[in-house]
TIBAVEX-6249 format. One line per field, with one value per residue: residue in one letter; x, y, z of N, C-alpha, C in turn; chain; residue number from 1. Coordinates in Angstrom, 3 decimals. Each point is the difference from the previous one (the first is absolute). Layout:
BEGIN
aa: (a ...)
n_px: (X ...)
n_py: (Y ...)
n_pz: (Z ...)
ca_px: (X ...)
ca_py: (Y ...)
ca_pz: (Z ...)
c_px: (X ...)
c_py: (Y ...)
c_pz: (Z ...)
ch: (A ...)
i: (NUM ...)
***
This chain:
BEGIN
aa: (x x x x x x x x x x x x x x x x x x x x x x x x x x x x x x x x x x x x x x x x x x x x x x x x x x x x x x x x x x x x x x x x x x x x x x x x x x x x x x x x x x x x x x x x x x x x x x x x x x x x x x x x x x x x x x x x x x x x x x x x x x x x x x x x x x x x x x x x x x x x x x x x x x x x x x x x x x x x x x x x x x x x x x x x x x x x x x x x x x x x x x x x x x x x x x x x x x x x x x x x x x x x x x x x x x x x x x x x x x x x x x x x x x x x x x x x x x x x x x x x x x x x x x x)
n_px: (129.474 -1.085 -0.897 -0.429 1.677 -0.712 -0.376 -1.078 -0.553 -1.240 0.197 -0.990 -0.706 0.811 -1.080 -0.859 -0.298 -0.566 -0.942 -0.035 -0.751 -1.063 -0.449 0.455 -0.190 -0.997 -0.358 0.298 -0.875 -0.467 -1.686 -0.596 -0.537 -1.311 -0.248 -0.960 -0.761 -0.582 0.778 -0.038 -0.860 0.215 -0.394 -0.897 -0.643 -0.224 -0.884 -0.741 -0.224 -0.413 -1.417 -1.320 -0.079 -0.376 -0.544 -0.357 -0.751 -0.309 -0.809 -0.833 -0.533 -0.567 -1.567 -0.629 -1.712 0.483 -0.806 0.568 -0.679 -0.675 -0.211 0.087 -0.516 -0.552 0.315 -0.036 -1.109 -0.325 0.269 -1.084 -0.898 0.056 -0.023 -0.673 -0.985 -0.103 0.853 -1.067 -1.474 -0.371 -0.897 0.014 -0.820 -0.255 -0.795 0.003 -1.049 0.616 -1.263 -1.131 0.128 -0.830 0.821 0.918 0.083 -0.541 -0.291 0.248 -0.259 -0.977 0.124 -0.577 -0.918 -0.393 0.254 -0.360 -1.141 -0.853 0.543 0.152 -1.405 -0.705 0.647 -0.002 -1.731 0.063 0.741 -0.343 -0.454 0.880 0.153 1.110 0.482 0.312 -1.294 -0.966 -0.839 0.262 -0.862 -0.669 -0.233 -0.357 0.982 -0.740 0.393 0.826 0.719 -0.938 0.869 -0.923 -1.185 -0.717 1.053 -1.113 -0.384 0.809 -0.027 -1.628 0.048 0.353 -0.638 -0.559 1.074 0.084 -1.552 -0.193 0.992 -0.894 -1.646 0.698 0.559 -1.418 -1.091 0.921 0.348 -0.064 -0.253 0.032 -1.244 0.973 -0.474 0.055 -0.194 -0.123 0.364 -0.159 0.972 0.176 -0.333 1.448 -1.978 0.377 -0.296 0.950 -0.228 0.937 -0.872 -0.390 -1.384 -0.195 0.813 0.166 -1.571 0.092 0.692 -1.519 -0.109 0.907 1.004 -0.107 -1.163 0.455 -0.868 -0.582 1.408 -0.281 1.304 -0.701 -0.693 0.526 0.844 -0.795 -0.536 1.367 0.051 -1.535 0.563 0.883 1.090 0.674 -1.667 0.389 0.150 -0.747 -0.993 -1.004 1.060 -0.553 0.169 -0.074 -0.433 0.040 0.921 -0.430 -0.637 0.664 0.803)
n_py: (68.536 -1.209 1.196 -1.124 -0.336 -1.592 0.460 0.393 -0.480 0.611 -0.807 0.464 -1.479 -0.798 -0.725 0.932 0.577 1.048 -1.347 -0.233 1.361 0.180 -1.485 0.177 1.385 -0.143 -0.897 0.504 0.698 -1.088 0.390 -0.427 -0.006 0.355 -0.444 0.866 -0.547 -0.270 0.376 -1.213 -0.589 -1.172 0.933 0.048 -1.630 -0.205 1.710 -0.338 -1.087 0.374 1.085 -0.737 -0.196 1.272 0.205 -1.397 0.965 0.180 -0.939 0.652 -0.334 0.802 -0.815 1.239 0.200 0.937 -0.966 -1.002 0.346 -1.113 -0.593 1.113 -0.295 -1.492 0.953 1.258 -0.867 -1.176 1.027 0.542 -1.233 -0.134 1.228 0.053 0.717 1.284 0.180 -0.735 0.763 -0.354 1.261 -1.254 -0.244 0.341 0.231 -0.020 0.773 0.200 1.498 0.041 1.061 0.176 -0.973 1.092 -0.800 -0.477 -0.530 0.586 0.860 -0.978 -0.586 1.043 0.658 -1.552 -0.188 1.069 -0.202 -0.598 -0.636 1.340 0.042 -1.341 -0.398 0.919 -0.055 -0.729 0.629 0.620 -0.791 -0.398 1.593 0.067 0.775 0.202 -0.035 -0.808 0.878 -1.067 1.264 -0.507 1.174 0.702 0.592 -1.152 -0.467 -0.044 -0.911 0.203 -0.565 -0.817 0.032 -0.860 0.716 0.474 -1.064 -0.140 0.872 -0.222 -1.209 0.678 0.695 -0.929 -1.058 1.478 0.172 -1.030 0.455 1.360 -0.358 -0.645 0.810 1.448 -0.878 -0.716 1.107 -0.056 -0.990 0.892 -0.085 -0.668 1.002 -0.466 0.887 -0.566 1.452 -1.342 0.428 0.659 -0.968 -0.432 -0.602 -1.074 0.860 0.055 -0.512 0.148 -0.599 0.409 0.067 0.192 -1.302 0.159 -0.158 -0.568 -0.750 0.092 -0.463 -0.150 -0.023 -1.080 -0.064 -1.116 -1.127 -0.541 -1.345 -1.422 -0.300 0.901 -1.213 -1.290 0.844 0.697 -1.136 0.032 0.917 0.057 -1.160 0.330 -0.047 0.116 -0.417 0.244 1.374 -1.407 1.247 -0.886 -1.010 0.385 -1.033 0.856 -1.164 0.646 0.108 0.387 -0.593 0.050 0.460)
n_pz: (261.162 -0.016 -0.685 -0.984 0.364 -0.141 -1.110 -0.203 -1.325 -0.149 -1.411 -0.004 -1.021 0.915 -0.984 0.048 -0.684 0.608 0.276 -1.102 -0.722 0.411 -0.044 -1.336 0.048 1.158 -0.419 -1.364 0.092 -0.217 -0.961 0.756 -1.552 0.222 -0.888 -0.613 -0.265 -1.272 -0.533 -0.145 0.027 -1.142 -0.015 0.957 -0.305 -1.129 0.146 0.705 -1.020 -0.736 0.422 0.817 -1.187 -0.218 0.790 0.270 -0.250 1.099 -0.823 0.415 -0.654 0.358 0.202 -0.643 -0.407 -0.474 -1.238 0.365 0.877 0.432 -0.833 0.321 1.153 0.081 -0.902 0.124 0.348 -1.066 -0.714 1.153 -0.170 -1.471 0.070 1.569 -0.272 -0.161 -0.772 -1.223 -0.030 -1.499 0.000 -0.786 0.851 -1.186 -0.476 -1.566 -0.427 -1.312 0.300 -0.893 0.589 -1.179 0.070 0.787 0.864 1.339 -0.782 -1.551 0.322 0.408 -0.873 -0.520 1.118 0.154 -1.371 -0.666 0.744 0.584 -0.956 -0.762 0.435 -0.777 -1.041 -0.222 0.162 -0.631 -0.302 0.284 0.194 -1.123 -0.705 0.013 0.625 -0.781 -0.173 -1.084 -0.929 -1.598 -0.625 -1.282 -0.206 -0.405 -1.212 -0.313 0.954 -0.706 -0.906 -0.583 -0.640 0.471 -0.448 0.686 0.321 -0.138 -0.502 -0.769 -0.650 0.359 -0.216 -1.056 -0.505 0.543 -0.557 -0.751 0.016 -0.254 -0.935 0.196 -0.234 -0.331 -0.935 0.170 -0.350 -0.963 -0.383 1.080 -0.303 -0.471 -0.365 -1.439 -0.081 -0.765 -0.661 -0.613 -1.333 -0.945 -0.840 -1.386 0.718 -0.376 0.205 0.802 0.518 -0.956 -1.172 -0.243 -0.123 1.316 -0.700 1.523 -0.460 -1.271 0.062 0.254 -0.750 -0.840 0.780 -0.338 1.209 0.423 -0.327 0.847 -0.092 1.469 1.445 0.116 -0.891 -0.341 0.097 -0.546 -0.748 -0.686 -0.104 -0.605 -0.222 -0.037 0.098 -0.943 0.897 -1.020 0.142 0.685 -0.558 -0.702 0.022 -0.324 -0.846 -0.663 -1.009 -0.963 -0.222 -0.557 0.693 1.140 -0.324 1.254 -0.198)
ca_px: (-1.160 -1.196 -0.594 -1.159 -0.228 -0.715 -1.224 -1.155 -0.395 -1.124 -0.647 -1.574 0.062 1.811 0.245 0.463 0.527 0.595 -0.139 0.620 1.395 0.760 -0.032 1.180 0.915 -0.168 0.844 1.461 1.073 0.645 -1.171 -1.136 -1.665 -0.909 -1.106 -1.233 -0.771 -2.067 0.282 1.327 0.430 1.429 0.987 0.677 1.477 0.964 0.774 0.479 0.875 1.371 0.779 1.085 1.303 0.508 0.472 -0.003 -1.311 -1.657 -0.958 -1.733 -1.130 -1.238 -0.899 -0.718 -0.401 -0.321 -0.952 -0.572 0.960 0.420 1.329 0.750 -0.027 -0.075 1.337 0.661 0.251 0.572 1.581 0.980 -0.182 0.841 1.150 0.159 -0.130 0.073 0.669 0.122 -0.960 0.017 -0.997 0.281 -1.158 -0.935 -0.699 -0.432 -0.928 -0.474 -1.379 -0.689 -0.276 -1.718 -0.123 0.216 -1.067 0.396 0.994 1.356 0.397 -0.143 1.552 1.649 0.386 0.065 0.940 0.404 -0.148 -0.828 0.659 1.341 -0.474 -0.239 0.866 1.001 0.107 0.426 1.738 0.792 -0.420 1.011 1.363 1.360 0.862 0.840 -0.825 0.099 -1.231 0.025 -0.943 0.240 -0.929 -0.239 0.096 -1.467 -0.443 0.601 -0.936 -0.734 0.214 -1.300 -0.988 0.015 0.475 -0.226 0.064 1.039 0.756 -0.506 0.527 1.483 -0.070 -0.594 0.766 0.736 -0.652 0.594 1.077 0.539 -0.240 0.653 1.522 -0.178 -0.309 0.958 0.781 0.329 0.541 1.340 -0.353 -0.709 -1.235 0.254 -0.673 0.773 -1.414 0.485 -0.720 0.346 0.573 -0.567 -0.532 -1.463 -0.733 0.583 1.503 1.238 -0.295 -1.867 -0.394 0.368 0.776 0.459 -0.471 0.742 1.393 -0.012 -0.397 0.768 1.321 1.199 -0.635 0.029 -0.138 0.462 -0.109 -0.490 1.245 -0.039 -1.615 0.765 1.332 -0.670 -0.513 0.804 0.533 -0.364 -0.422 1.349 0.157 -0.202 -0.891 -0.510 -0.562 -0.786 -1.035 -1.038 0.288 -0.067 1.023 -0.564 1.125 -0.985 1.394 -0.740 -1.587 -0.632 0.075)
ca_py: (-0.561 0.487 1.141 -0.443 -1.536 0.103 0.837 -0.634 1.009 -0.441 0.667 -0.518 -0.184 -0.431 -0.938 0.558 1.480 0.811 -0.212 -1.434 0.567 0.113 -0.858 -1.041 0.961 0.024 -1.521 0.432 0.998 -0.794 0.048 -1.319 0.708 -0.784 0.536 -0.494 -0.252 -0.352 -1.037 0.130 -0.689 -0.942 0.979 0.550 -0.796 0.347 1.000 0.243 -0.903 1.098 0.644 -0.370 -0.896 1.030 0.787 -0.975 0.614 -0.719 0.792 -0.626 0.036 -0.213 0.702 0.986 0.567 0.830 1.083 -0.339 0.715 -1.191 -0.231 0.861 0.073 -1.108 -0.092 0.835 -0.363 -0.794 0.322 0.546 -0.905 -0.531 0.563 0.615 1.429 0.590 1.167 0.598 -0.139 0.614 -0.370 0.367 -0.574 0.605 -0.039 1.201 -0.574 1.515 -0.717 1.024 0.531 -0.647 -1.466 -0.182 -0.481 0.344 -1.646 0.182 1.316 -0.799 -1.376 0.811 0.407 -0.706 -0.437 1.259 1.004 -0.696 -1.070 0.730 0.053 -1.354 -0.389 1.007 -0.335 -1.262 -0.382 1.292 -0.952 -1.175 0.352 0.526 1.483 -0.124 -0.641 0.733 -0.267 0.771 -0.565 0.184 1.003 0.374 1.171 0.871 0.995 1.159 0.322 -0.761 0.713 -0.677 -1.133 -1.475 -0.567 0.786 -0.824 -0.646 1.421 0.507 -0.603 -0.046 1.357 -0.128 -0.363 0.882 0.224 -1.465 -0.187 0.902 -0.354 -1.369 0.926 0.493 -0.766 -1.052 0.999 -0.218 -1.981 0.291 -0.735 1.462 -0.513 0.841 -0.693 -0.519 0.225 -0.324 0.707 -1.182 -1.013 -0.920 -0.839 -0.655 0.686 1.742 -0.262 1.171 -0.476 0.318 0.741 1.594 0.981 0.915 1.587 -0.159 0.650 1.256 0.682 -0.387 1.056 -0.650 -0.255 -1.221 -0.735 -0.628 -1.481 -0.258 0.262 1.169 0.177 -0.723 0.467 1.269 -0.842 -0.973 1.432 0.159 -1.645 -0.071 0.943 1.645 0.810 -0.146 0.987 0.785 -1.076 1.018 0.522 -0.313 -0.470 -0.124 -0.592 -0.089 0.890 1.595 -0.359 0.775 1.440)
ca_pz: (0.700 -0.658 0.777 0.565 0.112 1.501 0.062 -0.131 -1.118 -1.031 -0.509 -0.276 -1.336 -0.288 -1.155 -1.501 -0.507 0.981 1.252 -0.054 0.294 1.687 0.521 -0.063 0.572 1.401 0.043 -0.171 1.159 1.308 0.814 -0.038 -0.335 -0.392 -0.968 0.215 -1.597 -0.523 -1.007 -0.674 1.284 -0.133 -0.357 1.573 1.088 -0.571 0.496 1.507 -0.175 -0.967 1.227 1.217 -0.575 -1.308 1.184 1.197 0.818 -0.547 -0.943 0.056 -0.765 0.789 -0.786 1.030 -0.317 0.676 0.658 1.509 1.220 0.450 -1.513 -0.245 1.273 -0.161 -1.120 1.006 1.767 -0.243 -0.782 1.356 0.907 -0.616 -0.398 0.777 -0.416 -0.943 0.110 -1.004 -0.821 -0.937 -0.380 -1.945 -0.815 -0.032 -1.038 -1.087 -0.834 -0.921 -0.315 -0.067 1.382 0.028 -0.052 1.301 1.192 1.280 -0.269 -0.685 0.783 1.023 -0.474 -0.625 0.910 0.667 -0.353 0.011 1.259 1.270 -0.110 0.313 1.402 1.083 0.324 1.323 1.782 0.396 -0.084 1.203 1.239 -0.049 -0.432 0.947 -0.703 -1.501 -0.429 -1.695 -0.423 -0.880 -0.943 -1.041 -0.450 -1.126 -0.554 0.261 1.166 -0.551 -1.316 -0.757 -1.893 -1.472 0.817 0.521 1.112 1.833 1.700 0.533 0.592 1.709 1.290 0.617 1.112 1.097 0.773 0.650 1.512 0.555 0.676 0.719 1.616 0.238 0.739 1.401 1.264 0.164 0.418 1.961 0.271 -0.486 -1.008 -0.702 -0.971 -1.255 -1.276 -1.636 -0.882 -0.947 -1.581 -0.862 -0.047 -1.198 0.812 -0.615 0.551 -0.443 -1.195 -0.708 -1.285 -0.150 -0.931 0.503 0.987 -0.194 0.880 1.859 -0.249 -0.555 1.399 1.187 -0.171 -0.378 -0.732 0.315 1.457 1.185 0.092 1.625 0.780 0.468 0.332 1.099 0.599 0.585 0.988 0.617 0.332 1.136 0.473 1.451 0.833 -0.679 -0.307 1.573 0.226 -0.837 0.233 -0.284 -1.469 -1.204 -0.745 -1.331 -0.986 -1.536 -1.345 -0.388 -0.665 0.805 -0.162)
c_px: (-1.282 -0.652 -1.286 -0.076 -0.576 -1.281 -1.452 -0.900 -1.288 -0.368 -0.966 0.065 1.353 0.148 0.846 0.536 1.290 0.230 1.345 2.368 0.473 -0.017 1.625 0.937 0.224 1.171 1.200 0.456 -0.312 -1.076 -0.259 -1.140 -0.639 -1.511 -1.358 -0.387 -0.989 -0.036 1.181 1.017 1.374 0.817 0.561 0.763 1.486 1.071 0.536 1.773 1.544 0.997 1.200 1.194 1.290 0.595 0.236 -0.867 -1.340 -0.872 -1.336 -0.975 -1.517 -1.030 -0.750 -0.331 0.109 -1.664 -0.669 0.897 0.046 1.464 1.065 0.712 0.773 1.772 1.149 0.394 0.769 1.778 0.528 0.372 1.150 1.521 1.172 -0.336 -0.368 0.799 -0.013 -1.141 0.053 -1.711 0.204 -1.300 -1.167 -1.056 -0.109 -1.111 -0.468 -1.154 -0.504 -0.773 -1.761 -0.008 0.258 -0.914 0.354 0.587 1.102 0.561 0.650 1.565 1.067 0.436 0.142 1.771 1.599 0.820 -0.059 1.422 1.665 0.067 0.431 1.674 1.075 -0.209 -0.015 1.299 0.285 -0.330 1.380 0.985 0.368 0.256 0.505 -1.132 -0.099 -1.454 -0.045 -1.196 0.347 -1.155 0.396 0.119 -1.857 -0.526 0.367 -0.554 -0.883 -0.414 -1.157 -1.165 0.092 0.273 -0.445 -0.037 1.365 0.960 -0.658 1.055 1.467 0.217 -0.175 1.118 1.101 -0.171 0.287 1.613 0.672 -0.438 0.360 1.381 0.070 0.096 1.314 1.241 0.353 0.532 1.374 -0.425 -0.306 -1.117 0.478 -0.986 0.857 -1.073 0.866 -1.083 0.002 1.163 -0.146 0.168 -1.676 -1.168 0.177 0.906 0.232 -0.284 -1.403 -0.340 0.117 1.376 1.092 -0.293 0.432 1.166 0.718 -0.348 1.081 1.344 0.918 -0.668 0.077 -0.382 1.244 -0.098 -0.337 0.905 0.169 -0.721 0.719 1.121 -0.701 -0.622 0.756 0.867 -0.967 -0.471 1.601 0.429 0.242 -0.495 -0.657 -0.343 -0.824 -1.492 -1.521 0.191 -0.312 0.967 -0.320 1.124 -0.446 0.528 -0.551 -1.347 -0.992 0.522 -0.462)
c_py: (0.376 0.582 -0.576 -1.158 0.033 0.583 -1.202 0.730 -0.531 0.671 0.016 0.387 0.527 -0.816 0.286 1.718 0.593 -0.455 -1.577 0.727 0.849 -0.875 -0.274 1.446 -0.235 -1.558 0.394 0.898 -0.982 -0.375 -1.429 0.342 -1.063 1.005 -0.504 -0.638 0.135 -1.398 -1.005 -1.059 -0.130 1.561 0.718 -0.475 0.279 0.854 -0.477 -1.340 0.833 0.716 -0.466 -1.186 0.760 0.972 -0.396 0.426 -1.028 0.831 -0.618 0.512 -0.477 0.537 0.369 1.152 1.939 0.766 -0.805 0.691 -0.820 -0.722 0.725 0.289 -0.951 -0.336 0.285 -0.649 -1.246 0.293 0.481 -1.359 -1.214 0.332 0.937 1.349 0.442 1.557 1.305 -0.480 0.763 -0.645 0.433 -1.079 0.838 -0.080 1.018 -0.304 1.296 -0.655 1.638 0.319 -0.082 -1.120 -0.641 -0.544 0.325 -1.628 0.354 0.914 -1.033 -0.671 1.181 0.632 -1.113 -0.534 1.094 0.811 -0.862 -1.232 0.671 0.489 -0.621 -0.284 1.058 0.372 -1.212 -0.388 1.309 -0.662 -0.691 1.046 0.758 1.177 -0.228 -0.671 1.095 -0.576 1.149 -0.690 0.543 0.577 0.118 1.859 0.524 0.821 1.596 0.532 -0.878 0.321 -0.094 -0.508 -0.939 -0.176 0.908 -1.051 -0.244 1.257 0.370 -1.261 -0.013 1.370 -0.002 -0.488 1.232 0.589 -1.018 -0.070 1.212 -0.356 -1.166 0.277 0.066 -1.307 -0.493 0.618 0.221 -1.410 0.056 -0.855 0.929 -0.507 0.982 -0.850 0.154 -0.046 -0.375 0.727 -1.340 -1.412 -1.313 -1.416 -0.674 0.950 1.178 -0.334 0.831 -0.514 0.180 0.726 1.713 0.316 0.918 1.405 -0.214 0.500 2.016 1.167 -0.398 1.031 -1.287 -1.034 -1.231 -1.053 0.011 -0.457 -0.081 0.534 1.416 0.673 -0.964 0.706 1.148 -0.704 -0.486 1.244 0.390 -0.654 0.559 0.723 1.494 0.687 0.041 1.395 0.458 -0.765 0.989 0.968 -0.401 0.060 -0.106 -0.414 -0.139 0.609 1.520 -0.326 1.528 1.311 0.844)
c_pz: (-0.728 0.961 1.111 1.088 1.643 0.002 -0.504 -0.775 -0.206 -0.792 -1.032 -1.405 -0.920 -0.880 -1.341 -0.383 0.885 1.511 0.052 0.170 1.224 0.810 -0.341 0.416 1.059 0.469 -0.230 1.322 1.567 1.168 -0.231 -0.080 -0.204 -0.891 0.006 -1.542 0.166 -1.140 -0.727 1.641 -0.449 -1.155 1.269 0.525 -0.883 -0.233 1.402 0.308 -0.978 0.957 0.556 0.010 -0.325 1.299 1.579 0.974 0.490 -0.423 0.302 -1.076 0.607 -1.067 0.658 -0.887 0.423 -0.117 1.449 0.957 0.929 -0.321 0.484 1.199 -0.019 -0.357 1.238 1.163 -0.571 0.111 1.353 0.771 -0.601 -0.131 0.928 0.078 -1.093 -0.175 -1.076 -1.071 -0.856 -0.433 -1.600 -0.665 -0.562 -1.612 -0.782 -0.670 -0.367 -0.478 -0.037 0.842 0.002 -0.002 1.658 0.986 0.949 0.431 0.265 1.457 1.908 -0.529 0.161 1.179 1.271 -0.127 0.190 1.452 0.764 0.322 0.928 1.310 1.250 0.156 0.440 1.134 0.559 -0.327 0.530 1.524 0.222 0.353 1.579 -0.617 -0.913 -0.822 -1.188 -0.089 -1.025 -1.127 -0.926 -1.113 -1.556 -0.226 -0.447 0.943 -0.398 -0.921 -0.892 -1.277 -0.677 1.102 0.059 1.348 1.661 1.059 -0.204 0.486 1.122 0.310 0.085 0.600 1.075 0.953 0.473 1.207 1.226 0.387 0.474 1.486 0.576 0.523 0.964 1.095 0.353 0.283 1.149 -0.532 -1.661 -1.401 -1.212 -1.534 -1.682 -1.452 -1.330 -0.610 -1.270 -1.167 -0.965 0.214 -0.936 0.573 -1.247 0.240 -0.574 -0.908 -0.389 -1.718 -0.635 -1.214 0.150 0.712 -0.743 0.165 1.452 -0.088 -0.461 1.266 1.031 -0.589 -0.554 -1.429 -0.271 1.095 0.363 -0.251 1.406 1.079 0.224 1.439 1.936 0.751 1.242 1.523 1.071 0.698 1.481 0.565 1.156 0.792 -0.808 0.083 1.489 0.277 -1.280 0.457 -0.476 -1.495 -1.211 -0.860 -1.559 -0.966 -1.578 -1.536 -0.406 -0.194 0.989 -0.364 -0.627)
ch: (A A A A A A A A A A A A A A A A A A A A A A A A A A A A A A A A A A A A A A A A A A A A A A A A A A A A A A A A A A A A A A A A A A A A A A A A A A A A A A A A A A A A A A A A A A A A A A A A A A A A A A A A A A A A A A A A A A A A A A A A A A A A A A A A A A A A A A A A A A A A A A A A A A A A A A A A A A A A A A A A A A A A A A A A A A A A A A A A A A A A A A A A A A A A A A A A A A A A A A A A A A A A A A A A A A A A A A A A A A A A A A A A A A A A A A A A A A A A A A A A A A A A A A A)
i: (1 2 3 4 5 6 7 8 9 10 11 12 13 14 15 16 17 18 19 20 21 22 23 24 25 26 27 28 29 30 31 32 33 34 35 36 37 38 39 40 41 42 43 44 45 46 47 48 49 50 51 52 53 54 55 56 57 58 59 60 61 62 63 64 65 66 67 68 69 70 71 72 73 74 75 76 77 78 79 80 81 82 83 84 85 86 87 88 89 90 91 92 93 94 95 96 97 98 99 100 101 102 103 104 105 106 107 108 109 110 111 112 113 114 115 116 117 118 119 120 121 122 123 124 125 126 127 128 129 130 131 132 133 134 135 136 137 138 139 140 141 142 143 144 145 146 147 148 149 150 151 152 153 154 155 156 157 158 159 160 161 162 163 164 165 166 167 168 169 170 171 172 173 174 175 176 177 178 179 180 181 182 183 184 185 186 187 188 189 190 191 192 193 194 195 196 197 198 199 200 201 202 203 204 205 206 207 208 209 210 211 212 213 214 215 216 217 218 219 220 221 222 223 224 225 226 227 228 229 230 231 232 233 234 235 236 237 238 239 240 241 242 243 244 245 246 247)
***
């Protein structure tokens, strides 16, 4: 029996990298997901058409900005109203932009944490509204919060830091309704966003224990692990997946 089947998945900026592979994990194990985009309309329908050919799931592709929290809202209530519920959010939308920290604005600082934070927000109190006991609300952070090897990057390590504070007190709250909250801090993953081919990443590599990327599929299985019933006594955890990069 699939672990997931019967269940109801979103999950936000599911197009492509890491997010496009727990979209097709979650389906395989028997979910009916639906994903968010920004771009790339006739590449969404497309994922969402593969899928669900490939696994007999339904698949939704919705667009929906996360730095709007409207949008985002907007997303959530759609996929409960469409889909009967929701049983399983994976907030995996989020932004990088290595920039020299004197070049920084309160612009830049407003998108990264709107997008970042505010977005991972909206849409888990607004899909903990949908979920039943056995409910899952898992985001997807970043090994910066941890560590941060070089400059460029403080807003994006404050905001993924930020989401650890966020899913301990989210535990707490959801914790009595049997709902559990955990985060997934991906390290070096090899993504449009992070090539395993990059000009640095052999210093990435030179810092790591296993001294090689990740695949999405590392990043999806781990997802798909506390997306199911297994993991029903874990909650309020952090999850560092990065081949050592952190130690």
């Amino acid at each position: 029996m699939k672990h997931l089947e019967n269940k109801v998945a979103l999950v936000t900026g599911g197009s492509r990298g890491m997010g496009a592979a727990i979209v097709k994990q979650l389906a395989e194990e028997g979910a009916n997901v639906a994903f968010t985009y920004v771009r790339s309309a006739e590449k969404a329908r497309q994922l969402a058409a593969e899928v669900s050919k490939s696994t007999g799931q339904m698949v939704l592709a919705l667009a929906a900005d996360n730095a709007s929290d409207t949008a985002v809202t907007a997303a959530v209530e759609e996929v409960a109203s469409k889909l009967g519920g929701i049983d399983i959010l994976v907030n995996n939308a989020g932004i990088y932009e290595k920039k020299p920290l004197e070049e920084q604005t309160a612009a830049d600082y407003d998108e990264m944490m709107d997008i970042n934070v505010k977005a991972v927000y909206m849409a888990s109190i607004t899909a903990m509204k949908h979920m039943k006991a056995g409910g899952r609300i898992i985001s997807i952070g970043s090994n910066m919060a941890d560590r941060v090897a070089g400059p460029g990057a403080t807003l994006y390590a404050t905001s993924k830091a930020a989401l650890k504070g966020f899913t301990k007190g989210l535990a707490r709250e959801l914790g009595p309704k049997g709902i559990t909250v955990n985060l997934v801090q991906p390290g070096p993953i090899d993504t449009d966003m992070n090539p395993a081919n990059s000009a640095h990443a052999d210093m990435v590599r030179s810092m790591m224990a296993l001294q090689h990327y990740g695949h999405v599929s590392d990043i999806a299985g781990i997802v798909s692990f506390l997306a199911s019933p297994k993991s029903g006594f874990i909650t309020g955890a952090f999850l560092t997946i990065d081949g050592g990069f952190s130690i």
